[in-house]
N, C-alpha and C positions, 0 to 999 in steps of 0.2 A: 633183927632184920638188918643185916650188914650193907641191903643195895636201898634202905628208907632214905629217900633227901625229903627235906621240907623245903617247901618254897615260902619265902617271903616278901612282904610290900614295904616290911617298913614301919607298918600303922601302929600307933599306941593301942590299937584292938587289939590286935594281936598278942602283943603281950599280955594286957591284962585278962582277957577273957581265955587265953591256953588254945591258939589255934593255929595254925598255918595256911596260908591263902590255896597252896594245895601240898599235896603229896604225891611223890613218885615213891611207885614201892616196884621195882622189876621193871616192866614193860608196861603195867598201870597209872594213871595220874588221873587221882578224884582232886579238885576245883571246888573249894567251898563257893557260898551262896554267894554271888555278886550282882551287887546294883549298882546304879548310874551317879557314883559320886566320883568326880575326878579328886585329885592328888591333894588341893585345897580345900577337903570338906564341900563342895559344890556339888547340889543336883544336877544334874543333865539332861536334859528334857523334861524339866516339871510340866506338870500337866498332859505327858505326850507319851502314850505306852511305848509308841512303835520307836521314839527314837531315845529315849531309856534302853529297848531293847536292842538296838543299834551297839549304842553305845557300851552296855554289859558286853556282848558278845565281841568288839575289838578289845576290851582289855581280856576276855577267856583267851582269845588267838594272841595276843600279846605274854599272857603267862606262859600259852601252850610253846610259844615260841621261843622261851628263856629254857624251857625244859627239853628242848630239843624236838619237839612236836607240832603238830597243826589242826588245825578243825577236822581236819581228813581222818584223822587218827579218831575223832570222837565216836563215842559208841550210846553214849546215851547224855540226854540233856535230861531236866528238872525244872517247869518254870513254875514261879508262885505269884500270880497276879492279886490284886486288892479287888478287882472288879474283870470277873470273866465275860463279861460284855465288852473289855478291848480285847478279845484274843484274837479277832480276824487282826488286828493290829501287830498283836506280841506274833502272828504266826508268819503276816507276812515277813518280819523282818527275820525270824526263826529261817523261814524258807532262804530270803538273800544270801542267810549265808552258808546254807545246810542245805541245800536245792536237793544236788546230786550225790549231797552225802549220805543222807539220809537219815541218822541216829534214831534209834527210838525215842518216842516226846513223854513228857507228860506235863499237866497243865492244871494245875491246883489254885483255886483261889481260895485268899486267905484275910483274916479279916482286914490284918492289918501290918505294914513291915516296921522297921526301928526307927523310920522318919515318917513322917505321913505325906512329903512330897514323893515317896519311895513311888511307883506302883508296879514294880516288874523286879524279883531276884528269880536268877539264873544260877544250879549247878551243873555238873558238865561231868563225867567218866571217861575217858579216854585207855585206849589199847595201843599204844607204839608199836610199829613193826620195823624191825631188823633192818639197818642200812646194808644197801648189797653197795659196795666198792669193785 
């Protein structure tokens, strides 16, 4: 695959566990799972779905936007909650920013994420379409 870039953060994850924060392959870009830790190992919104969710979805729009792309581009999100009893939370914050975009959802809960402050990862599928000049 001659048009594969990997995107990366940087993270010591990365390297050791063999992954890329996403992949552009063509006109595609799959966004592995992202939670609410900032740059310094830091939760972000502990105890707080909707602003975990917040916070996942500006750093998706921040990778989509190194890759040349935008939340508009996305075609389908992934979320994995610890407790589906906050999804009116994970949803509305979903909606702020996918109103009119609309992606198809899906919304899984799970027992548990790699922190147990975690309670919201986010993946993301994206289609870029062709800049007209």
């Amino acid at each position: 695959m001659s048009d594969r870039k990997n995107y990366t953060t940087k993270t010591k994850w990365e390297d050791s566990v063999g992954y890329s924060r996403a992949v552009k392959v063509g006109n595609q870009i799959f966004i592995s799972g992202t939670t609410s830790v900032d740059d310094a190992g830091n939760v972000i919104g502990k105890n707080d779905a909707y602003e975990q969710t917040k916070f996942i979805l500006q750093k998706i729009a921040f990778v989509l936007r190194d890759l040349e792309s935008s939340l508009n581009d996305v075609v389908r999100t992934r979320m994995f909650v610890t407790n589906i009893s906050d999804w009116e939370k994970v949803g509305k914050a979903h909606g702020e920013f996918f109103g009119d975009i609309k992606p198809t959802a899906t919304m899984i809960e799970v027992n548990k994420l790699i922190n147990d402050d975690l309670l919201v990862e986010i993946e993301v599928d994206a289609i870029t379409t062709p800049k007209k000049w």
